[in-house]
N, C-alpha and C positions, 0 to 999 in steps of 0.2 A: 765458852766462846764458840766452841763447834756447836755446841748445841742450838743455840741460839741464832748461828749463821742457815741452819738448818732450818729453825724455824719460820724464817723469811724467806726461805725459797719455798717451801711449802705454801706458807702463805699468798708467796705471789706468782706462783702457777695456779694457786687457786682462783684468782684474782683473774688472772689470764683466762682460766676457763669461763667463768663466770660472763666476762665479757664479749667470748668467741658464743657463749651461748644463746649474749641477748642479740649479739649482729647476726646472730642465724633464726634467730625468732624476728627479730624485725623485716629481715627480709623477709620473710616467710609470709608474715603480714602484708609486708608491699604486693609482694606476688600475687598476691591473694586479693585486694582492693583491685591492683591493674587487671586481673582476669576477670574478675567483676563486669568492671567499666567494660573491659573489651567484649563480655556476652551481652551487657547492654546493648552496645553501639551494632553489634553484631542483630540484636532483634530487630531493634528501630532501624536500620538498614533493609533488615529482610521483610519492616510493615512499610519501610516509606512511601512503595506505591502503593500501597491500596489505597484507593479509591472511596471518598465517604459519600454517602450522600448529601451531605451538610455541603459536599464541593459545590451541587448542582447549584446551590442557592446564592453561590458568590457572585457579584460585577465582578468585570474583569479587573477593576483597579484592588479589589479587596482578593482577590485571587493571585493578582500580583501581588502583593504582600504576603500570603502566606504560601507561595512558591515564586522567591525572587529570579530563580534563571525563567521564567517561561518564554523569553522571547529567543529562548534557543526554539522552541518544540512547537510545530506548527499541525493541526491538525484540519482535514480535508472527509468534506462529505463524497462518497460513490454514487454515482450516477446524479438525477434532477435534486435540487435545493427544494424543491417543491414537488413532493412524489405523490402519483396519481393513482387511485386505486377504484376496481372497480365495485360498487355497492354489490355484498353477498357473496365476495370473492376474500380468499385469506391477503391479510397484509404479509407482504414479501419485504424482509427487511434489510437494505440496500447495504448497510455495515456504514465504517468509517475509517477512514487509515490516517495515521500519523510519522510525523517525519522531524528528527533531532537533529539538526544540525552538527551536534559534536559526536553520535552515534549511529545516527542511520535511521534506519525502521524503527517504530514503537509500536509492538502489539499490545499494551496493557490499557487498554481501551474500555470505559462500561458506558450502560445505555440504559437511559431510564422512557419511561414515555408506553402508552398505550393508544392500539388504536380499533376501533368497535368497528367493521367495515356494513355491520347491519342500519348502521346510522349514519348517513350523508352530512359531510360536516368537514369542518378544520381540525386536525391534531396536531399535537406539539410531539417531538421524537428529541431528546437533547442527549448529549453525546461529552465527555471529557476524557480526555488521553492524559495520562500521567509517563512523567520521568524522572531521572536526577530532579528536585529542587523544582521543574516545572512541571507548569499543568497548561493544558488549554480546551477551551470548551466550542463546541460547535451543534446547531439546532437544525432540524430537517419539519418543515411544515407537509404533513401529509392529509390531501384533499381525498375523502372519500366521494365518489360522483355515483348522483340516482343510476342504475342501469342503462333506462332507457334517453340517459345524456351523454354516456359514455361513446364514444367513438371509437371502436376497438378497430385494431391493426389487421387485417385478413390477407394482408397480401407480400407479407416478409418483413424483417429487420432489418434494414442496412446496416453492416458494420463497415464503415469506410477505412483502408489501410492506406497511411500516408507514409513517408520516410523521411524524407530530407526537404528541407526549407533554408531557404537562400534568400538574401537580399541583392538588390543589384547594384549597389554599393560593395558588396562582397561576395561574387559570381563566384561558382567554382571554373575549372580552366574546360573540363569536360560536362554537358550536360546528357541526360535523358529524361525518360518519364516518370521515373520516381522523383523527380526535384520538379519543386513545385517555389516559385516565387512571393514574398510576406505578403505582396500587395494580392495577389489571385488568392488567397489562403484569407485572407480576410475580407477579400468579396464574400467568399464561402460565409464564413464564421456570420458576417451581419446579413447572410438572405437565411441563413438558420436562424437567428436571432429576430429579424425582421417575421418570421411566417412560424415563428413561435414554437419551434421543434421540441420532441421529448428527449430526454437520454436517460435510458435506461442504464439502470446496472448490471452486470451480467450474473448475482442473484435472479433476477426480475426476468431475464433475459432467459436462465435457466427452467426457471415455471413456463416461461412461456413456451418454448421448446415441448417441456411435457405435457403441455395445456393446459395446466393449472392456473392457468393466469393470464388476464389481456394485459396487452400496452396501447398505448393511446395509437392512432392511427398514422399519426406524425412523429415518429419515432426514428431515431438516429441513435448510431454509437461510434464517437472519433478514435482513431487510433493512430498510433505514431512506432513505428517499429525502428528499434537501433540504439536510440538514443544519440542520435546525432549531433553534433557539434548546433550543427542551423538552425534543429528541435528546439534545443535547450536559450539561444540566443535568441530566436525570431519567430517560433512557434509559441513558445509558454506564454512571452508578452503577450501575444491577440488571444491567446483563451482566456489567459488574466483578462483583458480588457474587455471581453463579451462575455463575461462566466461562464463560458462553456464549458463541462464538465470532458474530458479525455484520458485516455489510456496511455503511459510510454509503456514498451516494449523495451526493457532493458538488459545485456548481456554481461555479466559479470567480469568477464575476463576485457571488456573494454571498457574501466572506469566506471561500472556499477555503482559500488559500492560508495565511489565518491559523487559520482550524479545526484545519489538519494541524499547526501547529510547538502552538496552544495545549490541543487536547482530544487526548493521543493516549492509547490503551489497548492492553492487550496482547489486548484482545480485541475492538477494532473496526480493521475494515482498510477507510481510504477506498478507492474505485473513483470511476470516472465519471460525470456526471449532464449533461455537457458543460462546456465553459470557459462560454459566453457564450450558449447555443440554448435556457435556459430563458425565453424574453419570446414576446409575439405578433408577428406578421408572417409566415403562413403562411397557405395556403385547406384543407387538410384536415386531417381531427381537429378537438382541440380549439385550432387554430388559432397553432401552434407555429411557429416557424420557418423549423425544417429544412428544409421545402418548399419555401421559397423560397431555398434555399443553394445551390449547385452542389457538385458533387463533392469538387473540390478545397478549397473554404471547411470543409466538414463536415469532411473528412481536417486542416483546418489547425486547427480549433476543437479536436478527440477529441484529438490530438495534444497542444496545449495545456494540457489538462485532463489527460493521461497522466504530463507531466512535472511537473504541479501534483504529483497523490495517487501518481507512484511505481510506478504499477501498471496492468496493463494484460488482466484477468483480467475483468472486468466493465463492459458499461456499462446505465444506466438508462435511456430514452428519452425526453426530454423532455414532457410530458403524455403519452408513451404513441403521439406521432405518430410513423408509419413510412414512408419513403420508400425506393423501391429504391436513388436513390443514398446514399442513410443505410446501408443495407442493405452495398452495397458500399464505403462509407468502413471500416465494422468489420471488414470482414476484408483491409482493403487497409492496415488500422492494428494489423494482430494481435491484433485484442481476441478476445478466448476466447468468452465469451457475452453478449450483448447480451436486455436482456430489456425489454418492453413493459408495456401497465395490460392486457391482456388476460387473464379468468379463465383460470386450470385449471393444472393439476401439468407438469412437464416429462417428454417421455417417450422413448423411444428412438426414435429418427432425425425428432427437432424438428429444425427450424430453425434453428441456433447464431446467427442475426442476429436472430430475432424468438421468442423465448423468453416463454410467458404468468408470470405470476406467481398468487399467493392474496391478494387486496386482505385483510386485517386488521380488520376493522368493527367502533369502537370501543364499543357498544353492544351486540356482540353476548354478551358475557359467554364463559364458560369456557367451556362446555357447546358453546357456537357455536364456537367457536377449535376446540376437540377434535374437532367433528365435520367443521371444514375443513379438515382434514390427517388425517383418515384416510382 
């Protein structure tokens, strides 16, 4: 009877084990499939952006199909739609920036296109930015022109600094000369439009500095420093509606980072204005900062601010104060052109750290605009 009762329990601790064996092999197995799966999803994750060539060749309607978010991700040419170069000069290539609405900045940007500048002629330059699930594509027509049709610039750059824009439906209670009214802002925009101005990029803008490169003789570059409430309301619409290509000057610590995912255009491209160096605490100038920064703070700030807007072609100077280590943060952070509140046009072999601007005087009427860029 003992015996027997003995051999049932042998038996069925064996039985126990047996089955504690297979629920540890099967999990073992699960584990194993799910880690799987998850180094898949982990690749195809880390290929999603790249970029194929086969993208270039989509319509937008079949490219919406095979990236259904795209109407998050909006992508925006630098400087002219129509870039002008002069016959037997290198092609200068103007980039492109893009803007996620549920992310921000998108640098994962390629660029296909060639252009032969020994051969006077039309080129195609096309451009697609990838993100999450979207894609968008945008094309740049570049006119190569004979030499001796070109009309080259010999007499400065204007880069215009504007700030603030108002309507008079929504006056602030104090005015001055950096506010500038929609309706005098858009006389501007259509006598530029009218007499058929260029806007360089500040690539373009950078050769020409080292003289490596003409701009057309009619040449302009808009800018808008702050990122203003009035910019973003009553500014974007007329550059939208005259495609005039433009700069915001954006400061991180005032709503940066949401200006870029909520105002974007195909025709303004944020730059820098720093992450956090617009306040006081500085002894020169108009009592900025930067002065009181060290080398490495200023590089950790532009930095900051680089990876806010995406881009690294421009910075603003915070009231306009310049410091030599400011001076050497920009080009220890690859910014292209750094520009100041200092009057006057930019002109061959400036300063690429201390670049003057045209202050915009919102009282001066047309006639004053016109006669301050030529």
């Amino acid at each position: 009877m003992k015996s027997r009762y003995a051999k049932r329990m042998i038996l069925l601790v064996a039985l126990v084990a047996i089955l504690f064996i297979l629920v540890f092999a099967l999990s073992k197995v699960q584990k194993s499939v799910h880690k799987a799966k998850t180094d898949d999803n982990k690749q195809s994750l880390a290929t999603s952006n790249n970029i194929d060539d086969s993208d270039f060749k989509l319509n937008d309607k079949k490219l919406l199909k095979k990236y259904p978010e795209s109407a998050h991700l909006l992508i925006g040419l630098k400087g002219s739609k129509v870039t002008l170069v002069k016959e037997g000069e290198d092609y200068v290539e103007p980039g492109a920036y893009a803007l996620d609405d549920r992310t921000g900045a998108v640098t994962n940007i390629k660029i296909k296109g060639s252009v032969d500048t020994s051969k006077p002629g039309e080129y195609r330059i096309e451009y697609i930015a990838k993100s999450d699930r979207a894609a968008s594509k945008a094309t740049r027509t570049v006119k190569v022109v004979k030499a001796d049709k070109f009309d080259a610039n010999d007499r400065g750059i204007p880069v215009l600094m504007y700030h603030y824009v108002f309507s008079g439906n929504d006056a602030p209670s104090k005015l001055d000369s950096n506010y500038i009214l929609d309706s005098e802002l858009e006389k501007q925009l259509k006598w530029l439009k009218d007499n058929n101005y260029y806007y360089p990029s500040f690539a373009e803008l950078s050769a020409y500095i080292d003289g490596k490169h003409s701009l057309p003789k009619k040449s302009v570059i808009l800018t808008f420093d702050d990122g203003q409430v009035g910019f973003l309301n009553y500014g974007i619409p007329l550059l939208n509606k005259y495609k005039i290509p433009a700069t915001g000057f954006l400061i991180g610590t005032r709503y940066g980072p949401d200006i870029v995912k909520a105002d974007r255009s195909k025709y303004v491209c944020y730059q820098s204005h720093s992450y956090d160096m617009h306040r006081a605490g500085g002894n020169i100038g108009h009592g900025g900062r930067i002065s009181a920064m060290s080398l490495g703070e200023i590089e950790e700030d532009l930095n900051m601010a680089i990876a806010m807007v995406g881009n690294k072609d421009a910075f603003a100077y915070p009231y306009g104060d310049v410091t030599e280590d400011g001076k050497k943060a920009i080009e220890n952070c690859g910014i292209s052109c750094a520009f100041t509140t200092q009057y006057g046009k930019v002109e061959k072999g400036d300063d690429k750290t201390a670049l003057p601007r045209i202050r915009v005087l919102g009282q001066a009427g047309l006639e004053g605009f016109i006669s301050s860029i030529k």
